[in-house]
C-alpha positions in Angstrom: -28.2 -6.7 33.0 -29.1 -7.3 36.4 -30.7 -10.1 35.8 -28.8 -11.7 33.4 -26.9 -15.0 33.8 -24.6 -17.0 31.3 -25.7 -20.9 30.9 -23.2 -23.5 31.9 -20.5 -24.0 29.7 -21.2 -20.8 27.7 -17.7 -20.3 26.2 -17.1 -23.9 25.7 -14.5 -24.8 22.7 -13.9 -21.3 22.3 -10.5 -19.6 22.4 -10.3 -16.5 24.0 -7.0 -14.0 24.4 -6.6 -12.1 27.4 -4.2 -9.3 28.0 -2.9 -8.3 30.9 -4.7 -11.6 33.2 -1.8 -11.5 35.8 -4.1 -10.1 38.2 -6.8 -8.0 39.4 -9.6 -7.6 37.0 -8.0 -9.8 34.1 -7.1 -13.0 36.3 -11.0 -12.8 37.5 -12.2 -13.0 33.7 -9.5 -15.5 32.9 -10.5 -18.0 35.5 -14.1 -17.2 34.8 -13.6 -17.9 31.0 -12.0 -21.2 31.9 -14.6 -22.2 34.3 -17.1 -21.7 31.5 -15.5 -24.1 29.2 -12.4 -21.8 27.3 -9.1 -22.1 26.2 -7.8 -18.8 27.6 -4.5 -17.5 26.1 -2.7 -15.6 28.7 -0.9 -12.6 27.4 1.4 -10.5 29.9 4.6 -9.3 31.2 5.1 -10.8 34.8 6.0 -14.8 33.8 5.8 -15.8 37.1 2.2 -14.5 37.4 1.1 -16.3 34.1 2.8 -19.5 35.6 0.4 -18.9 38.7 -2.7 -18.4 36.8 -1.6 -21.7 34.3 -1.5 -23.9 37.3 -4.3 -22.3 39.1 -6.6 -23.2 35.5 -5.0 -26.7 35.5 -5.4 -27.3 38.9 -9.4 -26.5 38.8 -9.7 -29.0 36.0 -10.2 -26.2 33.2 -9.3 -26.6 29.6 -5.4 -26.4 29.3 -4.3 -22.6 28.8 -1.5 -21.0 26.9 0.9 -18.6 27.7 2.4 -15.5 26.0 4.6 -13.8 27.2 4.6 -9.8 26.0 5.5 -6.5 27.1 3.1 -4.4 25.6 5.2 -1.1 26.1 8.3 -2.3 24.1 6.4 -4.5 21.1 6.8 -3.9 17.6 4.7 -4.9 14.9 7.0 -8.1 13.8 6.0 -9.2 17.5 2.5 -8.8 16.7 2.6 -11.0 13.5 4.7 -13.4 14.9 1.6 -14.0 17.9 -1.1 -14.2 14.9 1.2 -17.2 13.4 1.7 -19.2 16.5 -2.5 -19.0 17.3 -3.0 -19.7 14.3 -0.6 -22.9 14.3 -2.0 -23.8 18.1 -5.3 -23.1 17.4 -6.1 -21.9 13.7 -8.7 -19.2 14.7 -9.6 -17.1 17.3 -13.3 -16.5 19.4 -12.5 -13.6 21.0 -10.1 -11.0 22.1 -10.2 -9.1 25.5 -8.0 -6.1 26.2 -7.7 -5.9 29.7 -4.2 -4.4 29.9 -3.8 -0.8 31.5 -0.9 1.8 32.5 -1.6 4.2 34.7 1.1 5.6 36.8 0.1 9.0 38.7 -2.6 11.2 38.4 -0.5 14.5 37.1 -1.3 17.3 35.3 -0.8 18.4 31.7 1.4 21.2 32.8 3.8 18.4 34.5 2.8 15.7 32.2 6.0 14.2 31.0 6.1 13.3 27.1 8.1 10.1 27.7 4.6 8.8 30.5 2.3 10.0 27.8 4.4 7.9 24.9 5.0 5.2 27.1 0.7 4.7 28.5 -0.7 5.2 24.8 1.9 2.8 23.7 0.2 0.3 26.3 -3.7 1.4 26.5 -4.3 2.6 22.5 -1.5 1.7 20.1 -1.3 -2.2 21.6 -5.0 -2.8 21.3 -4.5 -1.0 17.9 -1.5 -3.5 16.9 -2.9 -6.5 18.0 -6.7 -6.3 16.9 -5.0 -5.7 13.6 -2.8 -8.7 13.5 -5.4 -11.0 14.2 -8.5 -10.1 12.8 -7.7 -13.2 10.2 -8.2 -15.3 12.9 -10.9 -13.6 14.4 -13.1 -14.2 11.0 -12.3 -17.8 11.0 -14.4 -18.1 14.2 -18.5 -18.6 13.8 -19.2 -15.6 15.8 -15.8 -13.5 17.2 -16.2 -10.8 19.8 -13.0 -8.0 20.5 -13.4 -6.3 23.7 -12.0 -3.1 24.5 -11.8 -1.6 27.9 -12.6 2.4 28.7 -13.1 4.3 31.4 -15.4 7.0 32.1 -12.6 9.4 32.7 -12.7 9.4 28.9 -16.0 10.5 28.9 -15.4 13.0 31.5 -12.5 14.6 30.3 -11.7 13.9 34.4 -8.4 16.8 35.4 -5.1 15.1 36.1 -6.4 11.7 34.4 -3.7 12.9 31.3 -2.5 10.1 28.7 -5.1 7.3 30.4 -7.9 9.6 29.9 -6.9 10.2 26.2 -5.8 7.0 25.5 -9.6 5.4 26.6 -10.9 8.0 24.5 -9.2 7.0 21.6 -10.2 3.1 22.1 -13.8 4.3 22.3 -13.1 5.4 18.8 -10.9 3.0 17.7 -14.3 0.2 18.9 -16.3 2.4 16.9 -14.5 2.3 13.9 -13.4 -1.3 14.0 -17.7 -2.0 14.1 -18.8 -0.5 11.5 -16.2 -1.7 9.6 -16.6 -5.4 10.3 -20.2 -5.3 10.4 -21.2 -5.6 7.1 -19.5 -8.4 6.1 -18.0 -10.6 8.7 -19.5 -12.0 12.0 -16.7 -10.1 14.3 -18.7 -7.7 17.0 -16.8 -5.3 18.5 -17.8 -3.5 22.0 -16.2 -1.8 25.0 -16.6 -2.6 28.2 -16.5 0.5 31.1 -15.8 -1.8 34.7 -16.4 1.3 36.7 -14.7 1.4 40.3 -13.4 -2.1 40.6 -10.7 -3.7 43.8 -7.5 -3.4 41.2 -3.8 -2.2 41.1 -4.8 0.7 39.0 -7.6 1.5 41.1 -5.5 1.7 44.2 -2.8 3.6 42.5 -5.0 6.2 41.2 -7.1 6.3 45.3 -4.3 5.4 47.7 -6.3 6.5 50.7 -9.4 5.3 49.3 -10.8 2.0 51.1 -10.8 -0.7 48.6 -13.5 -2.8 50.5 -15.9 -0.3 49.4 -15.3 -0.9 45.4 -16.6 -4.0 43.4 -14.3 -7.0 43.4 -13.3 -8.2 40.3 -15.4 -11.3 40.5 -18.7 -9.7 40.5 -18.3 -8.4 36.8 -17.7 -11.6 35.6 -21.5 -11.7 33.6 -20.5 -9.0 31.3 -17.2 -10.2 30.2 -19.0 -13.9 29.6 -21.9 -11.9 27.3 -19.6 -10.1 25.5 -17.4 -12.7 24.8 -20.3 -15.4 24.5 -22.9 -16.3 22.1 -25.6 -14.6 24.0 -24.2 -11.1 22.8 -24.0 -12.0 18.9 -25.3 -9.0 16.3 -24.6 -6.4 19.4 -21.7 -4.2 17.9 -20.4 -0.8 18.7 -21.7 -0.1 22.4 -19.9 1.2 25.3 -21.4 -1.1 28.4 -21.1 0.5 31.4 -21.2 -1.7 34.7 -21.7 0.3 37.2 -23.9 3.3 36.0 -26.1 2.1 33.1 -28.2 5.5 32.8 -28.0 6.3 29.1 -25.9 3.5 28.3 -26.5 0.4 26.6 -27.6 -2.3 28.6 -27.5 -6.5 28.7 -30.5 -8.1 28.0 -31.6 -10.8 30.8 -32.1 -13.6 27.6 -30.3 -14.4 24.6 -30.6 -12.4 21.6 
């Protein structure tokens, strides 16, 4: 993976969702996709960091983005449905689908773990990917080629102490990827992988290592070559891996040309 690098323009015409692209990891890739030619729809919480990220895209010269905003946490199916109709009357399909969005709050353990946390982060990090993969998935198979990415963590792996409801929840997204592959393999051109960052400058990073020194972790811009594989052509008929950035032993691993 080392080696690879995406051609210019690589994600040109193609519309791409992005949750949580306020900042950190998810604004990196959402500039990044628009550099490289995509619509990016920018789905969050915090309006006024969308509006940031719109006019930093329009400002650079990018294709013109779109905003959605969403709280993850508090939506409902009807909310889902009602996202799938307006892409499909903005756009009428959809190229790819990142899930980016993460909730965190403390590292505690399962003796103090309170239910309403756990409810509340695999509302956010497994029931919304869940929710919205399904709503659009239409849209998805109107595409030529359609990646959905997931984002784990190898805490999930791990089983990592006091990592609690995040931990699960990656797990279950790890399975959930699974699943959705081999489901749409046969008979549509929608791949499905996860993507594992490793130890990346973010919010969640910081809130989980407070006394850490973030200078020594990967800034979000560096990781920008996987998310433009997966989502890009180059990445077409690879389905159900876990990618692992930082630690590719026994994982599966991007080839330096196109398939």
């Amino acid at each position: 993976m080392q080696d690879y690098s995406a051609d210019a323009q690589v994600l040109r015409d193609r519309v791409i969702l992005i949750t949580g692209p306020g900042s950190g990891l998810g604004r990196a890739v959402a500039l990044g996709c628009a550099a490289q030619g995509a619509t990016v729809v920018l789905l969050g919480r915090t309006i006024r960091k969308l509006e940031r990220l719109y006019d930093d895209i329009e400002q650079a010269g990018y294709p013109q983005p779109a905003i959605y905003p969403m709280n993850l946490e508090g939506a409902t199916p009807k909310d889902y449905a009602d996202l799938a109709t307006r892409l499909d009357e903005a756009f009428g399909r959809l190229d790819g689908l990142l899930h980016n969005a993460a909730m965190l709050e403390a590292l505690t353990p399962i003796v103090h773990y309170h239910p309403e946390l756990w409810y509340r982060i695999m509302q956010v990090n497994l029931n919304a990917p869940f929710l919205l993969t399904q709503s659009v998935l239409e849209l998805l198979n109107k595409a030529q080629d359609a990646s959905v990415v997931f984002t784990t963590d190898r805490v999930a792996k791990e089983g990592r102490a006091y990592w609690g409801a995040y931990a699960a929840s990656k797990g279950g997204i790890e399975t959930l990827m699974r699943i959705l592959a081999n489901e749409l393999e046969a008979n549509t051109m929608i791949r499905a992988n996860a993507f594992d960052p490793g130890t990346v400058r973010t919010a969640l990073r910081t809130r989980a290592y407070p006394a850490a020194n973030p200078d020594n972790w990967a800034a979000p811009e560096s990781l920008l070559k996987y998310y433009l594989y997966l989502l890009g052509p180059d990445s077409q008929g690879v389905t159900g891996k876990i990618i692992r950035a930082q630690d590719e032993s026994g994982c599966a691993s991007l080839p330096s040309t196109p398939l």
